[in-house]
mmCIF file of the protein (N, C-alpha, C, O) and its ligand, coordinates in Angstrom:
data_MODEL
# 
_entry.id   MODEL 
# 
loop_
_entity.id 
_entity.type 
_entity.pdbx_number_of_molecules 
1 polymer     1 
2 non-polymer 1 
# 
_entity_poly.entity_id                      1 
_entity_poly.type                           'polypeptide(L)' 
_entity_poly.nstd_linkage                   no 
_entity_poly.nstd_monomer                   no 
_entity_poly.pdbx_seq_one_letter_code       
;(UNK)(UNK)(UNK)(UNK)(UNK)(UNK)(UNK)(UNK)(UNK)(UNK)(UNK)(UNK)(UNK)(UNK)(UNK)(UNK)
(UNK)(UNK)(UNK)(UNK)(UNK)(UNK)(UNK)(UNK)(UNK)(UNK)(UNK)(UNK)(UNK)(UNK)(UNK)(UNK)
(UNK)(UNK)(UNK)(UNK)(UNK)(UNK)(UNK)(UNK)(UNK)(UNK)(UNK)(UNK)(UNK)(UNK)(UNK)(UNK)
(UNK)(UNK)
;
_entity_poly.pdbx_seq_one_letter_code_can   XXXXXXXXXXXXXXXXXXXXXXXXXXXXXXXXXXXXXXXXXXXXXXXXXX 
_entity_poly.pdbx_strand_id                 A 
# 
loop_
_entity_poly_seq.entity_id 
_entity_poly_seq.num 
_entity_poly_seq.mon_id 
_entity_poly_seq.hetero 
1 1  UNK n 
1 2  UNK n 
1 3  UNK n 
1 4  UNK n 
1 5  UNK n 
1 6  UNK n 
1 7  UNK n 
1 8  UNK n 
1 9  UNK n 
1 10 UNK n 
1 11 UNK n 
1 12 UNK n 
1 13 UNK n 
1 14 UNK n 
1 15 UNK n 
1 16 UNK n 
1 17 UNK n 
1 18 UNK n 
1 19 UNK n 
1 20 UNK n 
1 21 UNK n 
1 22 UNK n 
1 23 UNK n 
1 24 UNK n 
1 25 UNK n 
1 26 UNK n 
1 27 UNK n 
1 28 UNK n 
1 29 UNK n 
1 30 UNK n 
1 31 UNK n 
1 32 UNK n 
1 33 UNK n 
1 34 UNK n 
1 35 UNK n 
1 36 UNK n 
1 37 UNK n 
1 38 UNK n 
1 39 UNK n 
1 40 UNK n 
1 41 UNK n 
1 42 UNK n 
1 43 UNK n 
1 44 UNK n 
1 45 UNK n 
1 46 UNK n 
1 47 UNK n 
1 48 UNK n 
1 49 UNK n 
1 50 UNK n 
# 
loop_
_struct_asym.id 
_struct_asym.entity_id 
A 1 
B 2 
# 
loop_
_chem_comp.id 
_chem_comp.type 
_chem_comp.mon_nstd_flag 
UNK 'L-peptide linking' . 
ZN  non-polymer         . 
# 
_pdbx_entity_nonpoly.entity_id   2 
_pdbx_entity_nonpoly.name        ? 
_pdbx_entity_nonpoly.comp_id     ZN 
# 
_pdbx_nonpoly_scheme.asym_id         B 
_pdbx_nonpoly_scheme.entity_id       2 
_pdbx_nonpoly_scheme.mon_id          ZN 
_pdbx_nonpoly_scheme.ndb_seq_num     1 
_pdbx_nonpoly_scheme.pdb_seq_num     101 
_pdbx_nonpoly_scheme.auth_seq_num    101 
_pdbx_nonpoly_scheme.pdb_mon_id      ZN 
_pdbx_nonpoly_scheme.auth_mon_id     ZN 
_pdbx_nonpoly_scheme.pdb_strand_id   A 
_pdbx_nonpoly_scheme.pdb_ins_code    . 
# 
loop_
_atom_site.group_PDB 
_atom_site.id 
_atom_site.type_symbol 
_atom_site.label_atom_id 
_atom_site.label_alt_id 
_atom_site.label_comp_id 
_atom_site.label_asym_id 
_atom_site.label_entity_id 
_atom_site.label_seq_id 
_atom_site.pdbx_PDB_ins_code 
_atom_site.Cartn_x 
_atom_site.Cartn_y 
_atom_site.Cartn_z 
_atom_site.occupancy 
_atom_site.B_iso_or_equiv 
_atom_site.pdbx_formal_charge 
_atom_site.auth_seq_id 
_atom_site.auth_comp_id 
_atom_site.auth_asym_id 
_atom_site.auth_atom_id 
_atom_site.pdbx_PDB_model_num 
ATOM   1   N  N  . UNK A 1 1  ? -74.484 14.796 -103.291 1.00 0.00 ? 1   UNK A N  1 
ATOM   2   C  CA . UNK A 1 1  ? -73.468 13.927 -103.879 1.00 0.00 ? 1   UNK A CA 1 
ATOM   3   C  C  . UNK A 1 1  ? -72.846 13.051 -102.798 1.00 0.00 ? 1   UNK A C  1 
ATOM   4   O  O  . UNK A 1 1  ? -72.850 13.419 -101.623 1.00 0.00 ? 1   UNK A O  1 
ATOM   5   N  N  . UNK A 1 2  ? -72.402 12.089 -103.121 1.00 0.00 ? 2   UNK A N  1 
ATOM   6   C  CA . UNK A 1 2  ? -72.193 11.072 -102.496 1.00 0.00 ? 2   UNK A CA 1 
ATOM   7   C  C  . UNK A 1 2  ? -70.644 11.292 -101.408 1.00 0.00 ? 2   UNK A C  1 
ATOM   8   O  O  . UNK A 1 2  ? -69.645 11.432 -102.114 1.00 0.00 ? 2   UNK A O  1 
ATOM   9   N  N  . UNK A 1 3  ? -70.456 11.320 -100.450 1.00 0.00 ? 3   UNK A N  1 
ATOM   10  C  CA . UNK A 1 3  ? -68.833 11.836 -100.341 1.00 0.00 ? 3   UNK A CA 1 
ATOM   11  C  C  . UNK A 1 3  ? -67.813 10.480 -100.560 1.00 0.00 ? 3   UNK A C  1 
ATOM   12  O  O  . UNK A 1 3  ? -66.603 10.702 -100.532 1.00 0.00 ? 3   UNK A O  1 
ATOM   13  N  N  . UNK A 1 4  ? -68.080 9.691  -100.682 1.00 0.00 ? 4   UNK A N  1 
ATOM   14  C  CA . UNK A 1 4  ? -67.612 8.498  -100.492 1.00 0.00 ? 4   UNK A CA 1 
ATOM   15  C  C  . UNK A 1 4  ? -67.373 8.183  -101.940 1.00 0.00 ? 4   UNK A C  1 
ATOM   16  O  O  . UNK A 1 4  ? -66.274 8.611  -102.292 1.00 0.00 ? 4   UNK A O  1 
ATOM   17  N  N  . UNK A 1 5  ? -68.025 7.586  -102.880 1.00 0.00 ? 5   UNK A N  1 
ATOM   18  C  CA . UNK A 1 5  ? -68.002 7.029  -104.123 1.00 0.00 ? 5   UNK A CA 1 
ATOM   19  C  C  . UNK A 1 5  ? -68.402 8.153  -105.678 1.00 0.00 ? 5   UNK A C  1 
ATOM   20  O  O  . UNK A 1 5  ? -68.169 7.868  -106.852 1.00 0.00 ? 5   UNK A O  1 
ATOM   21  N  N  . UNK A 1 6  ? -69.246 9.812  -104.968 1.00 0.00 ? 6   UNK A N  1 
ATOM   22  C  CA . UNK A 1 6  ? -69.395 10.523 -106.138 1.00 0.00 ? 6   UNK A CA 1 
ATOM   23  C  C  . UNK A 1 6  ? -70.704 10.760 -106.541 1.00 0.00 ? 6   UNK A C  1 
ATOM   24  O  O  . UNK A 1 6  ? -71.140 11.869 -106.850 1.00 0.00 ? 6   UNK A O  1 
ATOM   25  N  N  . UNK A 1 7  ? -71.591 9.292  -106.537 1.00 0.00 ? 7   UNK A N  1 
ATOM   26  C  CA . UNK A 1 7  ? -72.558 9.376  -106.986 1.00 0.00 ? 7   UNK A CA 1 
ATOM   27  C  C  . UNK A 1 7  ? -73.859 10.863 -106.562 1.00 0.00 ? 7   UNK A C  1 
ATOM   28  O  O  . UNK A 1 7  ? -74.056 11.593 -105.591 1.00 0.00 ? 7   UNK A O  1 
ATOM   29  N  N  . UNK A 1 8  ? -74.382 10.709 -107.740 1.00 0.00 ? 8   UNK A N  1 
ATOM   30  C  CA . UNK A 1 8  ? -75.078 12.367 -107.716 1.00 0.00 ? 8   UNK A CA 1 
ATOM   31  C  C  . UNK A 1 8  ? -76.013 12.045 -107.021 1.00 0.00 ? 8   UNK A C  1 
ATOM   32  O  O  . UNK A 1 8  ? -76.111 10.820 -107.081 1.00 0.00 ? 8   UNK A O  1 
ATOM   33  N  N  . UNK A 1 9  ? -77.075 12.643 -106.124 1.00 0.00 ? 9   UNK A N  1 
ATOM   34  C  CA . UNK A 1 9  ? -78.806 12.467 -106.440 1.00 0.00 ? 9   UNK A CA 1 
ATOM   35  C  C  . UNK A 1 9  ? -79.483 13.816 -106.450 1.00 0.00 ? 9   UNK A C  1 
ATOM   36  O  O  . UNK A 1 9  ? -78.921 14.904 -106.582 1.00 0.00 ? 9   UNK A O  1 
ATOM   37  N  N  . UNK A 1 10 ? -80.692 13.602 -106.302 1.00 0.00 ? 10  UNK A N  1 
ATOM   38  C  CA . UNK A 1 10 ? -81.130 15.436 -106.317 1.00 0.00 ? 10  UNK A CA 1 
ATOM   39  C  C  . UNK A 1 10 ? -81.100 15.885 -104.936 1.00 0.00 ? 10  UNK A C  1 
ATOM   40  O  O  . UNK A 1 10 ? -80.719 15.116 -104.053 1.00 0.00 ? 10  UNK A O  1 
ATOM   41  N  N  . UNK A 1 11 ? -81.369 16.740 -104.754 1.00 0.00 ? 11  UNK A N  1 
ATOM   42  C  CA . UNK A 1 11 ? -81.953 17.673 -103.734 1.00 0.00 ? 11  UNK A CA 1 
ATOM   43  C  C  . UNK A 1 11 ? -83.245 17.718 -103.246 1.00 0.00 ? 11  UNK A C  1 
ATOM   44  O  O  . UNK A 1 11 ? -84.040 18.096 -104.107 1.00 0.00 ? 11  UNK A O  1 
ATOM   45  N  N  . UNK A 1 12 ? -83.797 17.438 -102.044 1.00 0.00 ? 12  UNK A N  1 
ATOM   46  C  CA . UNK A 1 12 ? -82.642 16.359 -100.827 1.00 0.00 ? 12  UNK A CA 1 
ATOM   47  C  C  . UNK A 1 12 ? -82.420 15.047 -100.988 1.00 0.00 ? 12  UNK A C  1 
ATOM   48  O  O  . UNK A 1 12 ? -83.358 14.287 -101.231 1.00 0.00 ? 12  UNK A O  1 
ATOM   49  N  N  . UNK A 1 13 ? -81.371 14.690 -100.894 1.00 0.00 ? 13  UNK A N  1 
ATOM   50  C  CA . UNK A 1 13 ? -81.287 13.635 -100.904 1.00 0.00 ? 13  UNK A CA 1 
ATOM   51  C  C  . UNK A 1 13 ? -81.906 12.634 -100.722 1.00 0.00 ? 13  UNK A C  1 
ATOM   52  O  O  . UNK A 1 13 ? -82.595 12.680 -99.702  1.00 0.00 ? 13  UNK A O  1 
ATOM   53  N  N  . UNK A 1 14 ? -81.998 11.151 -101.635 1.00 0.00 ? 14  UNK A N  1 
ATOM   54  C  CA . UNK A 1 14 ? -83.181 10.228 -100.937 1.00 0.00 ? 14  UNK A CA 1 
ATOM   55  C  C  . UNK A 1 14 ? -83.307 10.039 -99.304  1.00 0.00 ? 14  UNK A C  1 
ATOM   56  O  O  . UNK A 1 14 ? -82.759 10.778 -98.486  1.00 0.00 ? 14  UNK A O  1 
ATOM   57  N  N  . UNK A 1 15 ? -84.076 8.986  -99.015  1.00 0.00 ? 15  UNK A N  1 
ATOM   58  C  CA . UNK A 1 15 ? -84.004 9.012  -97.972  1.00 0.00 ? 15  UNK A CA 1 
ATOM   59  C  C  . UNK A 1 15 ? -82.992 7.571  -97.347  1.00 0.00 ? 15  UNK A C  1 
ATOM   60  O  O  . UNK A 1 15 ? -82.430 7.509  -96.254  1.00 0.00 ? 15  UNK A O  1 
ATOM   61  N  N  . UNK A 1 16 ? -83.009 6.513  -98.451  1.00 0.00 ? 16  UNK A N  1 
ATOM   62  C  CA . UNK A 1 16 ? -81.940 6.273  -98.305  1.00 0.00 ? 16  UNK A CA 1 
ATOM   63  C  C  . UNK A 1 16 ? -80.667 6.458  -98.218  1.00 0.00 ? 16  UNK A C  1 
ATOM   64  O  O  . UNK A 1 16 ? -79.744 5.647  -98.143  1.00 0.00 ? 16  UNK A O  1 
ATOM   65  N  N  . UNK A 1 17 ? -80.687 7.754  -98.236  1.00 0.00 ? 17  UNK A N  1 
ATOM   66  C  CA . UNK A 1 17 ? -79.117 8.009  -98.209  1.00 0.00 ? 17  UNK A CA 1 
ATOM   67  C  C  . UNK A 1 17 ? -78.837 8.264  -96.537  1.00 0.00 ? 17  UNK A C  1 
ATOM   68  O  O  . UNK A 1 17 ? -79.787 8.419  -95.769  1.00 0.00 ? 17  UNK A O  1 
ATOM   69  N  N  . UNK A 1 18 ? -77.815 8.281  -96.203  1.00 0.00 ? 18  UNK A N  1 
ATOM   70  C  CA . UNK A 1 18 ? -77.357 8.102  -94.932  1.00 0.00 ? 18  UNK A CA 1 
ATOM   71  C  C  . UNK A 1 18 ? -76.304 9.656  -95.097  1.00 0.00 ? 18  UNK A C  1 
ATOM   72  O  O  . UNK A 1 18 ? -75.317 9.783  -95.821  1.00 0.00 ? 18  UNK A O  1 
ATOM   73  N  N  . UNK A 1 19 ? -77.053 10.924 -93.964  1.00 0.00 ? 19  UNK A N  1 
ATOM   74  C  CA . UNK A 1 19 ? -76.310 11.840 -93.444  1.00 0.00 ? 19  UNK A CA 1 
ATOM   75  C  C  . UNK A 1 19 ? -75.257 11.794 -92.053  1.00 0.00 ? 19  UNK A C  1 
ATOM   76  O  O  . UNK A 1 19 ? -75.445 11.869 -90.839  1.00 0.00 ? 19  UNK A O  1 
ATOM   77  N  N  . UNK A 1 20 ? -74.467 11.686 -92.636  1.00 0.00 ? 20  UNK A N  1 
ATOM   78  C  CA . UNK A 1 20 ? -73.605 11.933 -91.359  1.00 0.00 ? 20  UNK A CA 1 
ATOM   79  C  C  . UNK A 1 20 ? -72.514 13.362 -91.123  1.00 0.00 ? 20  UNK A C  1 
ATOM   80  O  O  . UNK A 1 20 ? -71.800 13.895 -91.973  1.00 0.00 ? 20  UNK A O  1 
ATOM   81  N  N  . UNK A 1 21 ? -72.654 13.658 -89.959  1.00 0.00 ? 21  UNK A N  1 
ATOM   82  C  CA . UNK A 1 21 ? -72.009 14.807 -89.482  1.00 0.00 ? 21  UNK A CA 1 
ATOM   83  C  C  . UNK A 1 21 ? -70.590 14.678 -88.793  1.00 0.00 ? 21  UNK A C  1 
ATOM   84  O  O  . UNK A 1 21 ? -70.409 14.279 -87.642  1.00 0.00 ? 21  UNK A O  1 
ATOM   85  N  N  . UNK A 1 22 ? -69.738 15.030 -89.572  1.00 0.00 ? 22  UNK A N  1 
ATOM   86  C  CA . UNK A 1 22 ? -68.169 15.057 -89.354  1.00 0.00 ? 22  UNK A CA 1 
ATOM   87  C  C  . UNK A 1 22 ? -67.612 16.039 -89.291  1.00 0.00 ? 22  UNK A C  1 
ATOM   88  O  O  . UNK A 1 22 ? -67.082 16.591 -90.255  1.00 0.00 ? 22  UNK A O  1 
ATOM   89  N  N  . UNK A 1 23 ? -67.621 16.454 -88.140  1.00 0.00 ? 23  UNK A N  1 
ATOM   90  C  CA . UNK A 1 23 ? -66.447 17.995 -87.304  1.00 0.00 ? 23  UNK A CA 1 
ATOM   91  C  C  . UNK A 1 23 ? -67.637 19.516 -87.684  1.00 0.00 ? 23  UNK A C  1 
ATOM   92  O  O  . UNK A 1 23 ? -67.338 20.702 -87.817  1.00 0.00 ? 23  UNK A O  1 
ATOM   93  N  N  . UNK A 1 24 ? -68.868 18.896 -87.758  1.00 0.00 ? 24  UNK A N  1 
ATOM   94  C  CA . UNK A 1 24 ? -69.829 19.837 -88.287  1.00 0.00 ? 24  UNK A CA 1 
ATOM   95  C  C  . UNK A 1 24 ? -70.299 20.108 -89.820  1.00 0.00 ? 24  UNK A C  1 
ATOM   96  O  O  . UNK A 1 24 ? -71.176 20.874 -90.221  1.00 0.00 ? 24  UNK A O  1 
ATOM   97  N  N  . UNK A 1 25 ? -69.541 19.339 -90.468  1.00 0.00 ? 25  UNK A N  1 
ATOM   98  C  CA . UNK A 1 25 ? -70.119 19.077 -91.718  1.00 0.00 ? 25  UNK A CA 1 
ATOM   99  C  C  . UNK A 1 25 ? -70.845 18.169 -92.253  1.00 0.00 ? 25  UNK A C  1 
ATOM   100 O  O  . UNK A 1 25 ? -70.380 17.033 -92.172  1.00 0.00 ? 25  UNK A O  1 
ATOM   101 N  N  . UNK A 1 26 ? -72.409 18.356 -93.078  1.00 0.00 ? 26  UNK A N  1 
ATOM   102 C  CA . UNK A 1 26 ? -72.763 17.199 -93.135  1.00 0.00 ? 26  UNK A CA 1 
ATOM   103 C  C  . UNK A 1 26 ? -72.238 16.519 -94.299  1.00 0.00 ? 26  UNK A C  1 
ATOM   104 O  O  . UNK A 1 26 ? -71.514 17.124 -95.089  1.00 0.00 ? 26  UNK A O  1 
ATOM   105 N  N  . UNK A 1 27 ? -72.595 15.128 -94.484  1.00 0.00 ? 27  UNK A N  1 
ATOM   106 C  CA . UNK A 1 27 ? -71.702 13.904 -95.919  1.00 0.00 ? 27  UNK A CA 1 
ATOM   107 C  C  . UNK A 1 27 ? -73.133 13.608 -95.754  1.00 0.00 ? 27  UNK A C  1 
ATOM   108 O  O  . UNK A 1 27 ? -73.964 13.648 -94.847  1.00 0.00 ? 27  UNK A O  1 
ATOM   109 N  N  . UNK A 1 28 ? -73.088 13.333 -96.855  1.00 0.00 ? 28  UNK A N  1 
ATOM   110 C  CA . UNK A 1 28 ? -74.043 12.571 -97.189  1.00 0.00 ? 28  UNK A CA 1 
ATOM   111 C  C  . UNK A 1 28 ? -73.205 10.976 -98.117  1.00 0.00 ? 28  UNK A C  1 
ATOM   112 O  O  . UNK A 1 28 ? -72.166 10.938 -98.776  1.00 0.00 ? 28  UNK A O  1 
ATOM   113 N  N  . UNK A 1 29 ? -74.190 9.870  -97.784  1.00 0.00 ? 29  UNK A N  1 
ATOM   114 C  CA . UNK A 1 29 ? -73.532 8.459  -98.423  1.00 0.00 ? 29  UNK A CA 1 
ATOM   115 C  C  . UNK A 1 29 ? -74.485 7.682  -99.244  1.00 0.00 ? 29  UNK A C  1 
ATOM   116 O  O  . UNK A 1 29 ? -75.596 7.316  -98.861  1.00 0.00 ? 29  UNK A O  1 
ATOM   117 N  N  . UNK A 1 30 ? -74.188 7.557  -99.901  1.00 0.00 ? 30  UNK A N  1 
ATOM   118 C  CA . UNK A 1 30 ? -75.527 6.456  -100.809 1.00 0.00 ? 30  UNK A CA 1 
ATOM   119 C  C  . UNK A 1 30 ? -75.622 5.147  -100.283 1.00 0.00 ? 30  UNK A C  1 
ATOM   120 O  O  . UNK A 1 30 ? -74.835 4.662  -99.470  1.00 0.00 ? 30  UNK A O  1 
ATOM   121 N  N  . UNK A 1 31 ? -77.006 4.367  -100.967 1.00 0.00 ? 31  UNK A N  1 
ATOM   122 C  CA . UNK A 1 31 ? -77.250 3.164  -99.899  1.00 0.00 ? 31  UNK A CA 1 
ATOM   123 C  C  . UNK A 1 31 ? -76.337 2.114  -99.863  1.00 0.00 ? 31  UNK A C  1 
ATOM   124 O  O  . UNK A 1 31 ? -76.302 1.332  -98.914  1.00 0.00 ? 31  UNK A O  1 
ATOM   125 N  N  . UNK A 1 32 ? -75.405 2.017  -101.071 1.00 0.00 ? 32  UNK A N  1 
ATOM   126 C  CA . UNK A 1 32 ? -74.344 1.251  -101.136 1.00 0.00 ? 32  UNK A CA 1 
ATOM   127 C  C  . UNK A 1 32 ? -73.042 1.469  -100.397 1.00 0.00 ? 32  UNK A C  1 
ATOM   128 O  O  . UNK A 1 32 ? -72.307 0.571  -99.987  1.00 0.00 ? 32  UNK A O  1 
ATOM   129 N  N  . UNK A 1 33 ? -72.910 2.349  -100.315 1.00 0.00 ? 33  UNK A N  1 
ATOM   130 C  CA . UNK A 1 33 ? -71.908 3.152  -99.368  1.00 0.00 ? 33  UNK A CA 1 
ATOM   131 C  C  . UNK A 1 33 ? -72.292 3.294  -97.913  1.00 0.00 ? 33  UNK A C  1 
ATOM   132 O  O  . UNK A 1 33 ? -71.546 2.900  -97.016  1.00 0.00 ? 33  UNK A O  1 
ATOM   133 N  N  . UNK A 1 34 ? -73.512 3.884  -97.680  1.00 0.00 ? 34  UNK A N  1 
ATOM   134 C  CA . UNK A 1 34 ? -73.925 3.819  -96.268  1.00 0.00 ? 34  UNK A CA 1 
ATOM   135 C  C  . UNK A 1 34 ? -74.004 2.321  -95.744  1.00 0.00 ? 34  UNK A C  1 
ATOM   136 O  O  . UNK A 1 34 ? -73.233 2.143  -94.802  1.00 0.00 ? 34  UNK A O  1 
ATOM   137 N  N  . UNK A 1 35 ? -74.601 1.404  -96.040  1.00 0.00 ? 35  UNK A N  1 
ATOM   138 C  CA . UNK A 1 35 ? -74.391 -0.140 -95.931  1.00 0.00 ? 35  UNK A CA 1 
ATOM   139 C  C  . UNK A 1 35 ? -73.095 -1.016 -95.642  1.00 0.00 ? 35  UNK A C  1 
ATOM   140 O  O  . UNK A 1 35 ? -73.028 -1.913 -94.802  1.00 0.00 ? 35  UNK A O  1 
ATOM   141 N  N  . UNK A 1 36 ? -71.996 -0.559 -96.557  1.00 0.00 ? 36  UNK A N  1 
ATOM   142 C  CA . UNK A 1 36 ? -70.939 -0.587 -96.340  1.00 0.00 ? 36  UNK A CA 1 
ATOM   143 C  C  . UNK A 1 36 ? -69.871 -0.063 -95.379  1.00 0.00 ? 36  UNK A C  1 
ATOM   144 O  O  . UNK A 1 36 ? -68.701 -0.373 -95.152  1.00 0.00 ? 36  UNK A O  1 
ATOM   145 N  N  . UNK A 1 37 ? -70.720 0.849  -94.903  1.00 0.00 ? 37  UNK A N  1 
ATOM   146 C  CA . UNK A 1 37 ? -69.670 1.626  -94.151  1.00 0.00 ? 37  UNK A CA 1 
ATOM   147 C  C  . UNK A 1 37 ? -70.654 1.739  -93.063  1.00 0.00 ? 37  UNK A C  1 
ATOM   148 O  O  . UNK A 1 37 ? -70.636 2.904  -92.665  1.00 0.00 ? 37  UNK A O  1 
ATOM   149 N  N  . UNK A 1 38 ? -71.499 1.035  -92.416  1.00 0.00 ? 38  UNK A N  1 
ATOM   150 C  CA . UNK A 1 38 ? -72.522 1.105  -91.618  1.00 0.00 ? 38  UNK A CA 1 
ATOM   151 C  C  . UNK A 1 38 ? -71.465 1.579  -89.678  1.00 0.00 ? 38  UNK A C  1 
ATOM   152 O  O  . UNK A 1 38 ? -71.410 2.503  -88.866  1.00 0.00 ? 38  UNK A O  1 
ATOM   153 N  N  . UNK A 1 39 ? -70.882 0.216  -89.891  1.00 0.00 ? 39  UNK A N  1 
ATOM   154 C  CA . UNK A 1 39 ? -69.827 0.225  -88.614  1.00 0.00 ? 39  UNK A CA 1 
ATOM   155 C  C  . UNK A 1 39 ? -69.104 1.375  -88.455  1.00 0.00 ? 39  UNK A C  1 
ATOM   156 O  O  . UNK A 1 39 ? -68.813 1.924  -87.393  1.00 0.00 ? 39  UNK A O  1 
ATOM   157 N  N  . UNK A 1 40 ? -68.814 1.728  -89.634  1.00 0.00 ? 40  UNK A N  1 
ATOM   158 C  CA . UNK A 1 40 ? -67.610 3.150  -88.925  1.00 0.00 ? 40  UNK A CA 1 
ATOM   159 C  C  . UNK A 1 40 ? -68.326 4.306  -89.207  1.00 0.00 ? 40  UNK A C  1 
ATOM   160 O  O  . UNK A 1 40 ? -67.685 5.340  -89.394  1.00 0.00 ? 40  UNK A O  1 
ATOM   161 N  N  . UNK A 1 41 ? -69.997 4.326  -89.298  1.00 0.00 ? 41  UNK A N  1 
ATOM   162 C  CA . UNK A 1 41 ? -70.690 5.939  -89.487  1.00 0.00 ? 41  UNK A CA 1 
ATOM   163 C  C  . UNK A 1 41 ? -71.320 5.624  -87.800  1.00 0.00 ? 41  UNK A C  1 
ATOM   164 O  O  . UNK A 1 41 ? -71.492 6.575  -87.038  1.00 0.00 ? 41  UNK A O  1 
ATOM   165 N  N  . UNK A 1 42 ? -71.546 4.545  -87.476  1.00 0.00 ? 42  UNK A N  1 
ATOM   166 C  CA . UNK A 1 42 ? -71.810 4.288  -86.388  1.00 0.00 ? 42  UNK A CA 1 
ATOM   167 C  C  . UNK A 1 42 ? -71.321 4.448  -85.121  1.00 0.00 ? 42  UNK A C  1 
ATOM   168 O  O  . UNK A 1 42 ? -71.973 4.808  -84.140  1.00 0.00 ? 42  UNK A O  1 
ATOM   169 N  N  . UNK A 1 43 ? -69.596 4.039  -85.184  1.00 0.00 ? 43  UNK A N  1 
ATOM   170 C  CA . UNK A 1 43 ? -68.705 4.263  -84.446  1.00 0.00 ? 43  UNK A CA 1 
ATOM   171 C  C  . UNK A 1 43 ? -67.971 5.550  -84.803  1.00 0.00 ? 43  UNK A C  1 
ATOM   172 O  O  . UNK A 1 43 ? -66.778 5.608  -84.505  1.00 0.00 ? 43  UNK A O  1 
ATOM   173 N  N  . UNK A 1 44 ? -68.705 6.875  -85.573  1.00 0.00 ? 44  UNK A N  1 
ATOM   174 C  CA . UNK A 1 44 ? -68.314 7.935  -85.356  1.00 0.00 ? 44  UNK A CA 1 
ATOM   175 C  C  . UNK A 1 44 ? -67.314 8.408  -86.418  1.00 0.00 ? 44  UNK A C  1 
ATOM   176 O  O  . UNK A 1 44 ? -67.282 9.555  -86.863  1.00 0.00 ? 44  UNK A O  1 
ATOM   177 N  N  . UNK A 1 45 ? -66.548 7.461  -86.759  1.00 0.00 ? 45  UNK A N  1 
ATOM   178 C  CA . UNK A 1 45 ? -65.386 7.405  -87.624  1.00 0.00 ? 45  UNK A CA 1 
ATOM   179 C  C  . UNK A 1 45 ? -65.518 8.104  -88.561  1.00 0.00 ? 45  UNK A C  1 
ATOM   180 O  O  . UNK A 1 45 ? -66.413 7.808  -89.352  1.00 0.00 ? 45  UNK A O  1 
ATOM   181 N  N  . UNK A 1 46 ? -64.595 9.409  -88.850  1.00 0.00 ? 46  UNK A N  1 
ATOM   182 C  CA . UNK A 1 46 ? -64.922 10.565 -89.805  1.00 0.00 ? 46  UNK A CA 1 
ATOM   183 C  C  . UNK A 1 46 ? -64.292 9.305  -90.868  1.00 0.00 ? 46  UNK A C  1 
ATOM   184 O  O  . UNK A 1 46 ? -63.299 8.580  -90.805  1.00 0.00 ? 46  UNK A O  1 
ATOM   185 N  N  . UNK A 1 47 ? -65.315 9.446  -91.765  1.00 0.00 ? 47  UNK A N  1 
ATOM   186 C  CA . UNK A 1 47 ? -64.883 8.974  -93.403  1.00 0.00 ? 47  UNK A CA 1 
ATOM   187 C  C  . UNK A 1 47 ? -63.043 8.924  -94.202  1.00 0.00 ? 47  UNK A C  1 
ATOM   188 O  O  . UNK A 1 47 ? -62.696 8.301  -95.206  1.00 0.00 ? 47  UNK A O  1 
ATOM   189 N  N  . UNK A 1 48 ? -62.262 9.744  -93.369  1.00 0.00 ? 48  UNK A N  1 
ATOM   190 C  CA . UNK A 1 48 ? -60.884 10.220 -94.009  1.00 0.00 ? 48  UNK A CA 1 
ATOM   191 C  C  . UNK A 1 48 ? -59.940 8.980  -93.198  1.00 0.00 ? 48  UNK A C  1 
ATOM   192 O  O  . UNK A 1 48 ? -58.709 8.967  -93.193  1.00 0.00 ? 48  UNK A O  1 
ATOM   193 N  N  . UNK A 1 49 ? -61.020 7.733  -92.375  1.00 0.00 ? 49  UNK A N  1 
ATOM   194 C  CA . UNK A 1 49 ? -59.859 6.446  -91.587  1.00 0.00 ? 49  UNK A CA 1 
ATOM   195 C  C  . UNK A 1 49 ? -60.818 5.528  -92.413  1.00 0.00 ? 49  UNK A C  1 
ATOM   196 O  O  . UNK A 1 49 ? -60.898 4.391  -91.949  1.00 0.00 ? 49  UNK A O  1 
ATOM   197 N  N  . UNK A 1 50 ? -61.554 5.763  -93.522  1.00 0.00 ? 50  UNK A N  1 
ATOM   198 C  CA . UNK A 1 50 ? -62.142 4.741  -93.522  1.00 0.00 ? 50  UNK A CA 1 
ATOM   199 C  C  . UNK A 1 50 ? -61.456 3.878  -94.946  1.00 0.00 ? 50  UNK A C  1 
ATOM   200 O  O  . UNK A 1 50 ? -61.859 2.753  -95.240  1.00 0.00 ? 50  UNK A O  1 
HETATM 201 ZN ZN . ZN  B 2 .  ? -71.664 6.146  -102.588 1.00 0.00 2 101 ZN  A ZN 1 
# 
């Protein structure tokens, strides 16, 4: 599931989806979301400043 916007997908996730690891947890983001938020998964930025 998407952490950002909700959206579902199956298990595992596509491969478009964008995993990112925040304080040891992984998020997962969909391609609309990962795209969007490209700069601050990049620059580390846990999702909760974004
Ligand atoms: Zn999303």
């Amino acid at each position: 599931m998407c952490a950002r916007c909700g959206a579902r997908a199956q298990e595992p996730p596509p491969v478009t989806w964008t995993c990112s690891v925040e304080n040891g947890v992984r998020r997962y983001f969909c391609e609309a979301c990962a795209r969007e938020n490209l700069r601050a998964i990049e620059g580390r930025l846990d999702s909760e400043w974004w």
